[in-house]
Backbone as CSV, one residue per row, in Angstrom:
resi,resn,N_x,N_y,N_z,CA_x,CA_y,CA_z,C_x,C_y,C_z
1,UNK,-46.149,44.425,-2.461,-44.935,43.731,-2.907,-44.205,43.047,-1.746
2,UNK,-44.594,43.424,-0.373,-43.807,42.967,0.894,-44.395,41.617,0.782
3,UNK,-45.793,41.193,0.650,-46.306,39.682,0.795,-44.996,38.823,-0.495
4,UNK,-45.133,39.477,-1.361,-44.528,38.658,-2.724,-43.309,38.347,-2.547
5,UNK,-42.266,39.489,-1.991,-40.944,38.969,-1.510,-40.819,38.131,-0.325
6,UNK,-41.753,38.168,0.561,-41.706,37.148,2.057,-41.969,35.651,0.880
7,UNK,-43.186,35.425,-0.117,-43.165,34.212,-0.429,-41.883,33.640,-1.679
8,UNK,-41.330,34.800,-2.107,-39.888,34.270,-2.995,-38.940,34.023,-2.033
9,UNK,-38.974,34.227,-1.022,-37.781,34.257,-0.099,-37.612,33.159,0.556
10,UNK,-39.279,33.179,0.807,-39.407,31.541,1.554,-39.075,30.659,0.599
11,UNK,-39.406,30.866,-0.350,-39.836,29.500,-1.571,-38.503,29.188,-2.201
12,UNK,-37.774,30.394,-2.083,-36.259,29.976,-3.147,-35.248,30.600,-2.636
13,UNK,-34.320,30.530,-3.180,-32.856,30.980,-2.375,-32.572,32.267,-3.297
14,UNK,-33.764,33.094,-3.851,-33.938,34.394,-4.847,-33.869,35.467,-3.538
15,UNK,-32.913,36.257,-3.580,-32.618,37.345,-2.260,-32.587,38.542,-2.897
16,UNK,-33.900,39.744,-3.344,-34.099,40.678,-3.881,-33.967,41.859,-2.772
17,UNK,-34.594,41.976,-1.466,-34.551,42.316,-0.627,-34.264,42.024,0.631
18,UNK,-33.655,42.988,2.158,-33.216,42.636,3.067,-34.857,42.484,3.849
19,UNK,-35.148,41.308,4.355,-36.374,40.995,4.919,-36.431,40.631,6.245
20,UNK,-36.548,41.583,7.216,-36.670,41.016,8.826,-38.041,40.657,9.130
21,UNK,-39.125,41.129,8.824,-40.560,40.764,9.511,-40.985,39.684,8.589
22,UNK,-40.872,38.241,9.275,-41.210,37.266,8.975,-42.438,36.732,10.091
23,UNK,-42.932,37.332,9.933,-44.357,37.722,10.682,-45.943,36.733,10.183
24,UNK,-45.876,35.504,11.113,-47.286,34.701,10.707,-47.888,35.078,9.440
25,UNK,-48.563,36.336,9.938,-50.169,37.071,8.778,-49.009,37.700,7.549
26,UNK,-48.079,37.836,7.599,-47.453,37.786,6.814,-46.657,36.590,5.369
27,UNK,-46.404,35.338,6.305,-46.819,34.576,5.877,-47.372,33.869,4.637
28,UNK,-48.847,33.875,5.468,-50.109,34.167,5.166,-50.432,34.335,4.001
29,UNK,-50.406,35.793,3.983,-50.701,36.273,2.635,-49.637,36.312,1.415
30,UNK,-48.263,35.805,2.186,-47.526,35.712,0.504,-48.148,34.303,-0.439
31,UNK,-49.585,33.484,0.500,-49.635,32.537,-0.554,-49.896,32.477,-1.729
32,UNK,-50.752,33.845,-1.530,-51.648,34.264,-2.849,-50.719,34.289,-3.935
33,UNK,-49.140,34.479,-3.939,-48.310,35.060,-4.664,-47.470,33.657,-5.442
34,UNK,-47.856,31.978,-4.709,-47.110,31.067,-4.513,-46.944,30.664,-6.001
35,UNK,-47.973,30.663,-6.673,-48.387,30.084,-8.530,-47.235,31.073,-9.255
36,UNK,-47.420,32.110,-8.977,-46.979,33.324,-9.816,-45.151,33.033,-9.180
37,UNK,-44.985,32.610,-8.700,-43.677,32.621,-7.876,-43.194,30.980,-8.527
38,UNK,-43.950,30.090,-8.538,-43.785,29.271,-9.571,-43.616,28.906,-11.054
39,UNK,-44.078,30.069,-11.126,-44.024,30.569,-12.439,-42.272,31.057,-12.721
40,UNK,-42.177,32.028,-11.970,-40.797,32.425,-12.052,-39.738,30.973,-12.040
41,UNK,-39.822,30.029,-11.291,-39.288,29.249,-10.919,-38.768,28.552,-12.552
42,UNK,-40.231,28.286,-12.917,-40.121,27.543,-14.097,-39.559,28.479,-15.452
43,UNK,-39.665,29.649,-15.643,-39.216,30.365,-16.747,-37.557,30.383,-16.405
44,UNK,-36.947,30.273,-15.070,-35.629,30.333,-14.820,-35.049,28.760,-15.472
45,UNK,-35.772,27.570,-15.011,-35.389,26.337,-15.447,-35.452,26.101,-17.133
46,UNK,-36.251,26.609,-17.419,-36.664,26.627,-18.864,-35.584,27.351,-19.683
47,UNK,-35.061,28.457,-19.228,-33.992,29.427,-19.970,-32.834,28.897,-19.507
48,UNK,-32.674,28.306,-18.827,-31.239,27.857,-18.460,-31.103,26.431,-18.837
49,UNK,-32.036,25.638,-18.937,-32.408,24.305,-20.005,-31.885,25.081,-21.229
50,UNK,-32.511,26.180,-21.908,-32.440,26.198,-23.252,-30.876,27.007,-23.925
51,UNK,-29.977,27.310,-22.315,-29.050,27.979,-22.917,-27.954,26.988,-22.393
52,UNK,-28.074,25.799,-21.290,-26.836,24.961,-21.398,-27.133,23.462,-22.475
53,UNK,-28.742,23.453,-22.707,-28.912,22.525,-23.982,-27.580,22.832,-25.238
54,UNK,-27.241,23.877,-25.612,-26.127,24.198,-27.078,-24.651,23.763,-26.671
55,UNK,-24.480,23.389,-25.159,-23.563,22.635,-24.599,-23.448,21.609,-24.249
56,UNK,-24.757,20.837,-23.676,-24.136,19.946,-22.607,-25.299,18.599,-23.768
57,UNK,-24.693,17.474,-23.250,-25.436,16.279,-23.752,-26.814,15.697,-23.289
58,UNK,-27.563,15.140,-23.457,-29.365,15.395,-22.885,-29.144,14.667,-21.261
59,UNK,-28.273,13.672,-21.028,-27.957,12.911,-19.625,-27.496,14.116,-19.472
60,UNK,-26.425,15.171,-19.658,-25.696,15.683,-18.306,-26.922,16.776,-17.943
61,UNK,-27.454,17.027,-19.227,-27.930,18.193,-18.965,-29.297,18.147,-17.844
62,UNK,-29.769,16.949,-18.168,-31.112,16.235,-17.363,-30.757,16.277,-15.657
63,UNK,-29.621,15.743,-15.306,-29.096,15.892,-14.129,-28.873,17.461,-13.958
64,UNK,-27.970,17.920,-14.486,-27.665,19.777,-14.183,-29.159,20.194,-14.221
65,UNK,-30.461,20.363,-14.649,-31.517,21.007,-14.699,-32.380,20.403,-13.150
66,UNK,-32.372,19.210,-12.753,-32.666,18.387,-11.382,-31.702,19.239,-9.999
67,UNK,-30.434,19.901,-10.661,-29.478,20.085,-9.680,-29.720,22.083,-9.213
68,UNK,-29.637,22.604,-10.841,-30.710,24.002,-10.679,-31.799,24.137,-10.285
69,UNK,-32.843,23.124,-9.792,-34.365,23.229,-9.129,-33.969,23.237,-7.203
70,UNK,-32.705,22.196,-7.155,-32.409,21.888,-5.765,-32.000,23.268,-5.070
71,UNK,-30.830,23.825,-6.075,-30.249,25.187,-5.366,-31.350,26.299,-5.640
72,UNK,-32.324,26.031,-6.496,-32.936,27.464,-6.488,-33.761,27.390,-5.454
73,UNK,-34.561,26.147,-5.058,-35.159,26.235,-3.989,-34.535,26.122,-2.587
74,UNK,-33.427,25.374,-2.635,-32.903,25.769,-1.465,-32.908,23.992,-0.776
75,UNK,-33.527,23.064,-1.582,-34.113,22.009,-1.297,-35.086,21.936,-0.060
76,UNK,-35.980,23.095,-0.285,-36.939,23.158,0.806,-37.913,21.742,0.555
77,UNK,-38.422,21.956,-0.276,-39.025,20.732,-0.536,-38.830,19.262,-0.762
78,UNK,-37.379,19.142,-1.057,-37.010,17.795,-0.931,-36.695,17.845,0.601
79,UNK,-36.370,18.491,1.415,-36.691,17.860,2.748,-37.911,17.394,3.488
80,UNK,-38.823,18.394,3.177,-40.735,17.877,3.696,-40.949,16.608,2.552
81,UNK,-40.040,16.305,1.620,-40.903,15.086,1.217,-40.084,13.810,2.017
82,UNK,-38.572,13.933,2.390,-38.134,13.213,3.421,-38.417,12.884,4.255
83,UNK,-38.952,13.845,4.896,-39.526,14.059,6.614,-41.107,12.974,6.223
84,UNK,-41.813,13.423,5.308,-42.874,12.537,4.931,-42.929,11.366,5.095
85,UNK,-41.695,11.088,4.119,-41.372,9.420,3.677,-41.217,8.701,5.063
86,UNK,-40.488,9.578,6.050,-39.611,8.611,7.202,-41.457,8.553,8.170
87,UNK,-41.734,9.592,8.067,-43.035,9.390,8.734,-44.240,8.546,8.818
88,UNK,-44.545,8.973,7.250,-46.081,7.986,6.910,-45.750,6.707,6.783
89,UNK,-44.540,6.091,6.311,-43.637,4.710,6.170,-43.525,4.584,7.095
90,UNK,-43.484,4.873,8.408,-42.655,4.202,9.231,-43.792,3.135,10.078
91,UNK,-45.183,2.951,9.921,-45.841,1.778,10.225,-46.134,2.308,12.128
92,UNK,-45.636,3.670,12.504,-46.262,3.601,13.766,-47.302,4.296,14.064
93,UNK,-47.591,4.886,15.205,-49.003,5.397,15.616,-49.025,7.124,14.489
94,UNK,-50.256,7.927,14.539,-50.422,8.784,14.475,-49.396,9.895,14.718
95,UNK,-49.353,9.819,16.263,-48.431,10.983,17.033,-47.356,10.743,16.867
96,UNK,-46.684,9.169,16.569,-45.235,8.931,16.485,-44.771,9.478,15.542
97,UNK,-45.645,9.202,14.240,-45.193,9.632,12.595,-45.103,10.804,12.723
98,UNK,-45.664,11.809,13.595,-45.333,13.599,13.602,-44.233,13.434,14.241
99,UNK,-43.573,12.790,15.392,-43.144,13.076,16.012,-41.733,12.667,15.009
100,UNK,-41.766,11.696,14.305,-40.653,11.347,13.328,-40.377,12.825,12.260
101,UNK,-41.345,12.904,12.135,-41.576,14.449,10.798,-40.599,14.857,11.463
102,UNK,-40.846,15.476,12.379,-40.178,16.686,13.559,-38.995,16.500,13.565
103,UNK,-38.302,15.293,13.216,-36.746,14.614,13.807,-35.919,15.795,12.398
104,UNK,-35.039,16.330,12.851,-34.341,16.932,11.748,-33.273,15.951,10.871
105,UNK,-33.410,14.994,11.688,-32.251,13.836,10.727,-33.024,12.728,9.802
106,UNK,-32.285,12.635,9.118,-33.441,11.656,7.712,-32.957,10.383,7.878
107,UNK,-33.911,9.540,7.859,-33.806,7.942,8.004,-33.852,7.683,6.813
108,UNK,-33.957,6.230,6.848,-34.048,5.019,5.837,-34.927,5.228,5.081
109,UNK,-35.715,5.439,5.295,-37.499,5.370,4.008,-37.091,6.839,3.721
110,UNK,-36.792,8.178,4.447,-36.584,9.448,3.186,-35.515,8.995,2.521
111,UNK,-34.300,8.364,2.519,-33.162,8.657,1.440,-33.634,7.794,0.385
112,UNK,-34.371,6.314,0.799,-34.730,5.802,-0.204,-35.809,6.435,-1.203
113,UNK,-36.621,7.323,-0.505,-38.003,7.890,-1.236,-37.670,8.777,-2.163
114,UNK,-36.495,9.750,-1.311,-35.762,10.542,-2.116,-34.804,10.533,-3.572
115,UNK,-34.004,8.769,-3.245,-33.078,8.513,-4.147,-33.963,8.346,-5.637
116,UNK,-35.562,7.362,-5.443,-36.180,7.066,-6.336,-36.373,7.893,-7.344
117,UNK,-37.142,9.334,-6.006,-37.828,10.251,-6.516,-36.913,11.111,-8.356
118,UNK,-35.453,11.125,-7.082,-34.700,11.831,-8.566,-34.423,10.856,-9.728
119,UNK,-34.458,9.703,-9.244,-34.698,8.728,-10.762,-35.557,9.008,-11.415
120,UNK,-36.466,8.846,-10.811,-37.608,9.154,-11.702,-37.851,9.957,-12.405
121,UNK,-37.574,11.126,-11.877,-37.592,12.578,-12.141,-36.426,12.614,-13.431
122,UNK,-35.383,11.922,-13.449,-34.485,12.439,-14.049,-34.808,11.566,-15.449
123,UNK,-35.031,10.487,-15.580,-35.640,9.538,-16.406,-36.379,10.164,-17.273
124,UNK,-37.446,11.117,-16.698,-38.758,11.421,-17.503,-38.065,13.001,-17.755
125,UNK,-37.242,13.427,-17.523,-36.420,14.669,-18.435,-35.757,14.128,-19.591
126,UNK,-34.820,13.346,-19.574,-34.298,12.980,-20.515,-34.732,12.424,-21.694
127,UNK,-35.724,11.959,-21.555,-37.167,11.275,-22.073,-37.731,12.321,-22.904
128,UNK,-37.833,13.605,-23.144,-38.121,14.160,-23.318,-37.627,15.290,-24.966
129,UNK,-38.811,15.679,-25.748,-37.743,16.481,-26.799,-37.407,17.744,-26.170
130,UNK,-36.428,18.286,-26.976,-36.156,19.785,-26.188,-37.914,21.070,-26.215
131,UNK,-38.601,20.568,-27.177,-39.988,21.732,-27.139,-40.540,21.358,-25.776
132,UNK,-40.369,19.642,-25.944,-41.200,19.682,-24.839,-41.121,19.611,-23.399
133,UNK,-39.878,19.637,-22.976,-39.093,19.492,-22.290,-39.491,21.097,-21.173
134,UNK,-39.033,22.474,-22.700,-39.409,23.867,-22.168,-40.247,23.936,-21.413
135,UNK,-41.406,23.476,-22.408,-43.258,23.868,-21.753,-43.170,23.033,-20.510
136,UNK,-42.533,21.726,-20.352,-42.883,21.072,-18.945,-42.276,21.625,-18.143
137,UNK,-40.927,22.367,-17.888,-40.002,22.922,-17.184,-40.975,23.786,-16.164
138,UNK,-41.928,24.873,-17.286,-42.798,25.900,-16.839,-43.549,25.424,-16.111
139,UNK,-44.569,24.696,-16.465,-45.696,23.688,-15.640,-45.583,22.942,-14.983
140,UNK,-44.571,22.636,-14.691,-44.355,21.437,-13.472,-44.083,22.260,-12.109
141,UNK,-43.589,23.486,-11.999,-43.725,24.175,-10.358,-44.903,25.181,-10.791
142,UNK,-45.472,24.869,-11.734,-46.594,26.104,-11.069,-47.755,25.204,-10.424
143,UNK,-48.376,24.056,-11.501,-48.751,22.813,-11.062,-48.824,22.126,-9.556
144,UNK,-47.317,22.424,-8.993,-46.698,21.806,-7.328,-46.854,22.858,-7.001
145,UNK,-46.823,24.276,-7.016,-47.087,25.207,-6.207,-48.886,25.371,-5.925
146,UNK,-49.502,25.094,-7.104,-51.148,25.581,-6.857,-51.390,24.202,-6.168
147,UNK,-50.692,23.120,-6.100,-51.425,21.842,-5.507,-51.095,22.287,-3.965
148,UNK,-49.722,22.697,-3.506,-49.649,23.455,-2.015,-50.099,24.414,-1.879
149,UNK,-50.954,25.385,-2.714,-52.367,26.307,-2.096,-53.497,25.244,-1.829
150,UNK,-53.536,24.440,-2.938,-55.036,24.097,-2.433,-54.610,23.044,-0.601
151,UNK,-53.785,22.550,-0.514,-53.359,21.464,0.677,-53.482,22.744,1.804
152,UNK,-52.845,23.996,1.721,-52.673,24.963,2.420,-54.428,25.099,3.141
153,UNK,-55.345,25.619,1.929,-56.355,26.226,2.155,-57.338,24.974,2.437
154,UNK,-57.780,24.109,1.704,-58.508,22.789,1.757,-58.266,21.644,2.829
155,UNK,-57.499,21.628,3.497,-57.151,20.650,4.517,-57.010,20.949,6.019
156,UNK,-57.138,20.470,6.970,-56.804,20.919,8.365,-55.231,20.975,8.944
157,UNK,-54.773,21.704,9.172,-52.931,21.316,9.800,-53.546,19.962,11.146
158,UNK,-52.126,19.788,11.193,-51.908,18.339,12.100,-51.750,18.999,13.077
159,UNK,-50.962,19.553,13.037,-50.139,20.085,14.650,-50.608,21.636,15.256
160,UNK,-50.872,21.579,16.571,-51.369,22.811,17.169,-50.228,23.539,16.672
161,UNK,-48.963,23.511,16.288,-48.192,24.808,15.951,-47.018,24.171,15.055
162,UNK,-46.767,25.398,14.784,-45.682,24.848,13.134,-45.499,26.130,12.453
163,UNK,-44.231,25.796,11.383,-44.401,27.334,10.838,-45.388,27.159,9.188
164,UNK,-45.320,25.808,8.959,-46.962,25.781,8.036,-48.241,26.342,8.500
165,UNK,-48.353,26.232,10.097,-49.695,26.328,10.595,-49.760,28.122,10.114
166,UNK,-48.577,29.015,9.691,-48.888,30.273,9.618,-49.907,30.171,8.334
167,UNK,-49.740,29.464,7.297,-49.850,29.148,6.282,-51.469,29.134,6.281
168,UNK,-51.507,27.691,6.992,-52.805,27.804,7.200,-54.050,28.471,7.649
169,UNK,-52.956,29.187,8.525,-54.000,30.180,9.721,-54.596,31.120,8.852
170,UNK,-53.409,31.952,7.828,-53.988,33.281,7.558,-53.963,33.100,5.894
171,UNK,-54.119,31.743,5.480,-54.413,31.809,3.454,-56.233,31.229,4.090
172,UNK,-57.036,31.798,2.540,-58.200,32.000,2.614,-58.641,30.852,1.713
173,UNK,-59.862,30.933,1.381,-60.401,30.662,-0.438,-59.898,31.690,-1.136
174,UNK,-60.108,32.963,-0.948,-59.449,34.145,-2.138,-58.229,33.885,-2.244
175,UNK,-57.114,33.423,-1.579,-56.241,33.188,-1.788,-56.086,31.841,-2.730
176,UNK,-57.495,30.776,-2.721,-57.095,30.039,-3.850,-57.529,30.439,-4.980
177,UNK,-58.445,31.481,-5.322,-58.931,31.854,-6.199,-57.898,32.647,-6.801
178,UNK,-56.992,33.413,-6.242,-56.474,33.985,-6.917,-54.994,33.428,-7.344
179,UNK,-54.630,31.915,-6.637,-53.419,31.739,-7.197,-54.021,30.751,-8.492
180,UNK,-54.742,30.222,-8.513,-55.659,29.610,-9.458,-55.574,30.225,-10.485
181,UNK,-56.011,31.551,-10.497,-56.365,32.496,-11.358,-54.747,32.530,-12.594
182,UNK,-54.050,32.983,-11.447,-52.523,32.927,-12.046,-52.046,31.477,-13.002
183,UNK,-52.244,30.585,-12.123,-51.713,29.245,-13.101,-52.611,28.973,-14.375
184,UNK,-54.015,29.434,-14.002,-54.604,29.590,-15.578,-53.893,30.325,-16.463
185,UNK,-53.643,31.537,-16.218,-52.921,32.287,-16.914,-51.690,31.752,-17.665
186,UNK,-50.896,31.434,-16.929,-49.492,31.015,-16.937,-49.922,29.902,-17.767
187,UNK,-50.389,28.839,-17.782,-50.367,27.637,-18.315,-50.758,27.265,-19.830
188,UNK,-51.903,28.091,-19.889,-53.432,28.248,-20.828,-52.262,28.238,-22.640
189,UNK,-52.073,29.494,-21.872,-50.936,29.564,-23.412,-49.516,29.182,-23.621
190,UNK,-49.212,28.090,-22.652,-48.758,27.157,-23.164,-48.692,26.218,-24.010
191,UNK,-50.107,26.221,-24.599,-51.234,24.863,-25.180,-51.656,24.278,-24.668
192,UNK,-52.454,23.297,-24.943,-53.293,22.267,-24.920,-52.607,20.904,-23.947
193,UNK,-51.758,20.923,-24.585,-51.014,19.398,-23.725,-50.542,20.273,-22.778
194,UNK,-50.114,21.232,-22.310,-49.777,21.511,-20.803,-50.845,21.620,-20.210
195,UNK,-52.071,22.414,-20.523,-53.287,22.438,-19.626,-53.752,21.252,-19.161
196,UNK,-53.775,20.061,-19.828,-54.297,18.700,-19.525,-52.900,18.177,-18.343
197,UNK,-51.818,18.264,-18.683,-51.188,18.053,-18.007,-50.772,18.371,-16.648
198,UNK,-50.893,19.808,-16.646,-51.193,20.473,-15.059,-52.562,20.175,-14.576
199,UNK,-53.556,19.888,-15.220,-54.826,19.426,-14.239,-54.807,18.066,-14.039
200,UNK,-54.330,17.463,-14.864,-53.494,15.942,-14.128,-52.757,15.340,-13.148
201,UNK,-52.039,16.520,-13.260,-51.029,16.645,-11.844,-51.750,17.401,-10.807
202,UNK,-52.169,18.200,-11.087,-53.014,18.944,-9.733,-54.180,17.789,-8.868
203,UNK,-54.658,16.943,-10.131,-55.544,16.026,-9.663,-54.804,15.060,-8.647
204,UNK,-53.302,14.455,-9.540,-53.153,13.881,-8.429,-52.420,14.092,-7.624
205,UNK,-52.071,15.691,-7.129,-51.568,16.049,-6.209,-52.709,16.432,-5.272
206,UNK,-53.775,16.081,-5.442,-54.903,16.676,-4.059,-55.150,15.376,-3.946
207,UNK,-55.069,13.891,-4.657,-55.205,12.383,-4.296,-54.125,12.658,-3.588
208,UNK,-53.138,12.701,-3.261,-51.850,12.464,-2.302,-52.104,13.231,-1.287
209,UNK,-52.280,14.731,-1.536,-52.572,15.593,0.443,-54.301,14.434,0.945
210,UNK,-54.607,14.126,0.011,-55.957,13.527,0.943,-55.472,12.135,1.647
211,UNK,-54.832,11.599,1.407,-54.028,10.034,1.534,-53.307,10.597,2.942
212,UNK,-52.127,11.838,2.542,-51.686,12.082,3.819,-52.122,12.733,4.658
213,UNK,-53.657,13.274,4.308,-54.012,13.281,5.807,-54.908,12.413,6.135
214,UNK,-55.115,11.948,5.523,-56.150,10.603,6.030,-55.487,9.519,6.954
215,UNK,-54.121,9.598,6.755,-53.247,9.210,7.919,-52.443,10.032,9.460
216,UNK,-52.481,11.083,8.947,-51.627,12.029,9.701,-53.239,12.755,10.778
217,UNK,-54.366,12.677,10.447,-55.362,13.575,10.647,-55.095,15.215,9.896
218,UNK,-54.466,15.295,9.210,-54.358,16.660,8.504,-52.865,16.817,7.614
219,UNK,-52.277,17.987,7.403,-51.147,18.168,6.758,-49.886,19.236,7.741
220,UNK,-48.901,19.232,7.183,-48.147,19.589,7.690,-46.985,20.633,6.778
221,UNK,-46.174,21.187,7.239,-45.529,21.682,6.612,-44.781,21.307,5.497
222,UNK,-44.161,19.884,6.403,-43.194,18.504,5.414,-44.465,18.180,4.780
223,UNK,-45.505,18.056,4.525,-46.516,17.350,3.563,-46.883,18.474,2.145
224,UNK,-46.575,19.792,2.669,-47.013,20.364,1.349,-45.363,20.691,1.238
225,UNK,-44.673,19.989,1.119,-43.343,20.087,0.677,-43.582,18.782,-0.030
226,UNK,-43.672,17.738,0.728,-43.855,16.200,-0.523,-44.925,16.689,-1.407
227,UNK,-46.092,17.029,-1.151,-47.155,17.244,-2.460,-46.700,18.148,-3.784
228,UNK,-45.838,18.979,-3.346,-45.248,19.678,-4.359,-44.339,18.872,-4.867
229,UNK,-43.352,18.207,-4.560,-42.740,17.368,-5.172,-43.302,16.475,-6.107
230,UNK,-43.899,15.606,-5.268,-44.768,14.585,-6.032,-46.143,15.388,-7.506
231,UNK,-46.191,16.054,-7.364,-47.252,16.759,-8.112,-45.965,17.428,-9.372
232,UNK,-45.032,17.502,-9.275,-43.731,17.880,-10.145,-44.171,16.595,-11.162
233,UNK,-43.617,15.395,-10.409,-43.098,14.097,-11.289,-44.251,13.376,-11.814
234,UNK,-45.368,14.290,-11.359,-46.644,13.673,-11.864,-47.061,14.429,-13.577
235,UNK,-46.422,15.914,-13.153,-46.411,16.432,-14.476,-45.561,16.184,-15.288
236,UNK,-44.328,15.769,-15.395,-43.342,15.613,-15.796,-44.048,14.154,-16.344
237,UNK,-44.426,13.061,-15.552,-44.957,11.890,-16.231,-46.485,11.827,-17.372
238,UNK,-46.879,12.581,-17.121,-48.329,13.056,-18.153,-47.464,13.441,-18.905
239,UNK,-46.599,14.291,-19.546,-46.467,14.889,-20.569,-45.215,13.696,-21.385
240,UNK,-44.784,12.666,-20.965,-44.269,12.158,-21.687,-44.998,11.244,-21.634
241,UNK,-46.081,10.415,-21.128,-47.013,9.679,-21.222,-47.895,10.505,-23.049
């Protein structure tokens, strides 16, 4: 249970326990836990969709459900997709674009990448009926979480050191097998249109980590923070497609 709380802790602003050993191989092995931890993510968005839906109007509520994903995660991930944007956009060398990642202040190409992103995002909620709205709530972070196992396990890191590189160092194949295992689970009996829909998005969330490292020479921490993002609005767009 120590791996499972190091990866809720990392992943969301969910504080079950007091946690000092934040320890690489530790890490590591909370990836196995990342699907199933997505899972949680999405049954929280989904129940709180379905209990301020009897209040609020489908615009406010579309924004308030975009605004509960930000604080639960902590906006870990809308920053690695910032850091991305200012990077792979920015038209310079290899080493520069890491070296931009690295900058803790966000330029021009993340706020714009960012501003889109929640259009988009917010567009294709509202868009949406309330059934189906639930089931996507669920599948859209388990979807972005198994697409950052496979980027984790399937790809090379960029940088001799990082606190992704823990990620990389010590998650396996069993570790994709078994978060795999989980999002089958989780998804399967959802129906039919979510299963197509999370392997849609998973598809083209491993087209995007291959793009960014085909530029970067590998991935990065900020990159399986954008792939999860982007692999969100990809599910979110299949299912109203």
């Amino acid at each position: 249970m120590k791996d499972f709380f190091t990866g809720l802790q990392f992943l969301t602003r969910i504080r079950l326990v007091d946690q000092t050993d934040w320890s690489p191989d530790s890490f590591g092995r909370s990836v196995k836990y990342f699907t199933l931890i997505g899972a949680i993510i999405g049954l929280i968005l989904a129940g709180m969709n379905y209990i301020l839906s009897q209040f609020l109007p489908s615009h406010v509520l579309a924004a308030v459900i975009i605004i509960i994903e930000i604080v639960l995660t902590g906006g870990l991930h809308c920053d690695g997709f910032m850091d991305t944007a200012d990077g792979v956009f920015s038209g310079r060398s290899r080493e520069r674009m890491l070296e931009i990642m690295k900058d803790s202040r966000v330029g021009s190409n993340g706020v714009v990448a960012f501003g889109l992103l929640l259009l988009l995002k917010y567009s294709l909620i509202i868009d949406m009926t309330p059934t189906m709205l639930f089931t996507a709530l669920i599948t859209m972070p388990v979807a972005g979480r198994m697409v950052m196992v496979i980027s984790i396990t399937s790809f090379p890191y960029a940088r001799p050191e990082g606190m992704g590189k823990a990620f990389a160092q010590y998650a396996n194949r069993t570790t994709l097998c078994i978060t795999a295992v989980v999002a089958v689970a989780v998804v399967v009996p959802l129906g039919i249109q979510a299963a197509i829909c999370a392997g849609g998005a998973v598809v083209a969330g491993i087209l995007t980590a291959r793009y960014f490292a085909n530029i970067l020479g590998g991935l990065t921490g900020d990159t399986y923070g954008a792939v999860t993002e982007l692999t969100e609005v990809a599910a979110l767009l299949l299912f109203v497609i």
